[in-house]
N, C-alpha and C positions, 0 to 999 in steps of 0.2 A: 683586188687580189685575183690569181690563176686560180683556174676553177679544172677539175679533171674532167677535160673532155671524152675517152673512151674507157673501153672494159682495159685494154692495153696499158694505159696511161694507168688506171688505178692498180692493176696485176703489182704494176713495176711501182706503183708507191707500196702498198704491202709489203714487199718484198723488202723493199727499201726500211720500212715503220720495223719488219722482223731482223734487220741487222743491226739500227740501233737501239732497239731495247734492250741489249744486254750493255751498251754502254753505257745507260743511265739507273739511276738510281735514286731515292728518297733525296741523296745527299748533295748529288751534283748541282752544282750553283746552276743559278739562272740563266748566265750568262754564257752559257757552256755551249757550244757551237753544235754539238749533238743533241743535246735537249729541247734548242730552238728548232732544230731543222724536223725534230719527232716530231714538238707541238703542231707546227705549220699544217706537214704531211698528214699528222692525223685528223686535222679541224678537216683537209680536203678532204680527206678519205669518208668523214663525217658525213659530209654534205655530199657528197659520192652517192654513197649508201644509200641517205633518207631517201634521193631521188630517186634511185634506181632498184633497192630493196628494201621498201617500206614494211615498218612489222605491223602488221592488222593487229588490230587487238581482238582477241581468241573472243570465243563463242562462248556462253554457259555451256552449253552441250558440251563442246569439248574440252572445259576446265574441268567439269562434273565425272565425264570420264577418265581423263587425268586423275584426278584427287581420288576414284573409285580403285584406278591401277596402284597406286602410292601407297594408297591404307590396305589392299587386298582385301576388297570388300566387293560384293557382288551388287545386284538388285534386290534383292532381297534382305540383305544387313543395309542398305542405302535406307530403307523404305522403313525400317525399325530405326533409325537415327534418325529422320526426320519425323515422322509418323506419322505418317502420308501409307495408301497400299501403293504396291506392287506396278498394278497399274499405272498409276499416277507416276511414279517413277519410270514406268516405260514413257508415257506420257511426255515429260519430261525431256530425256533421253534421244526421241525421236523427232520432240520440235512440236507435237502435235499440241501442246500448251505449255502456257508458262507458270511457274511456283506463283502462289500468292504472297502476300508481304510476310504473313507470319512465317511461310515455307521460306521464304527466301532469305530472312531473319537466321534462319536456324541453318540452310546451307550454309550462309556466312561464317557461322560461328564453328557450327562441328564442322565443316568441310575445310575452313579456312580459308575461303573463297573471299579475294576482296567485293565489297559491299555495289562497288561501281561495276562491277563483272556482274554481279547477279541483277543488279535492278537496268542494266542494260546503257547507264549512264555513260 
């Protein structure tokens, strides 16, 4: 199959993917000339992407601070939820070590950090 060769080439599938998404829907058959021509452009646009803007997957550092922005918690309320001092949460924070299992056990849970994010998996 055609593979999108440029940023050009993918602009104008986008473009293309945003005119027919309001012609389909849950209901439209399979067979439907619009829906085939979405699925196509967007497998390419798929594989576009992965190659050209790959998503990292995030840092504990910055899920940590993330989920600290969310709950409007500081260092200080971080460091009473896990029960760890202050310290150690800058520790943390700055990259200068990492939680131990029990710590990282307990980010998981109160932070709602998935398990593979914290232990670096």
């Amino acid at each position: 199959m055609a593979k999108i060769q440029s940023e050009i080439a993918y602009k104008a599938a986008m473009e293309r993917i945003e005119e027919l998404l309001p012609l389909v829907d849950d209901d439209t058959p399979l067979t439907d000339k619009n829906l085939i021509e979405l699925d196509l452009l967007s497998g390419l646009v798929e594989e576009y992407e992965d190659e050209h803007y790959p998503i990292k997957v995030p840092s504990l550092v910055d899920v940590i601070k993330l989920r600290m922005y969310e709950m409007g918690i500081n260092q200080a309320k971080l460091s009473e939820l896990l029960g760890v001092s202050t310290s150690r949460v800058s520790d943390y924070l700055t990259g200068r070590s990492e939680p131990t299992l029990k710590v990282a056990r307990e980010m998981s849970r109160k932070l709602n950090i998935d398990a593979h994010i914290v232990l670096g998996v």
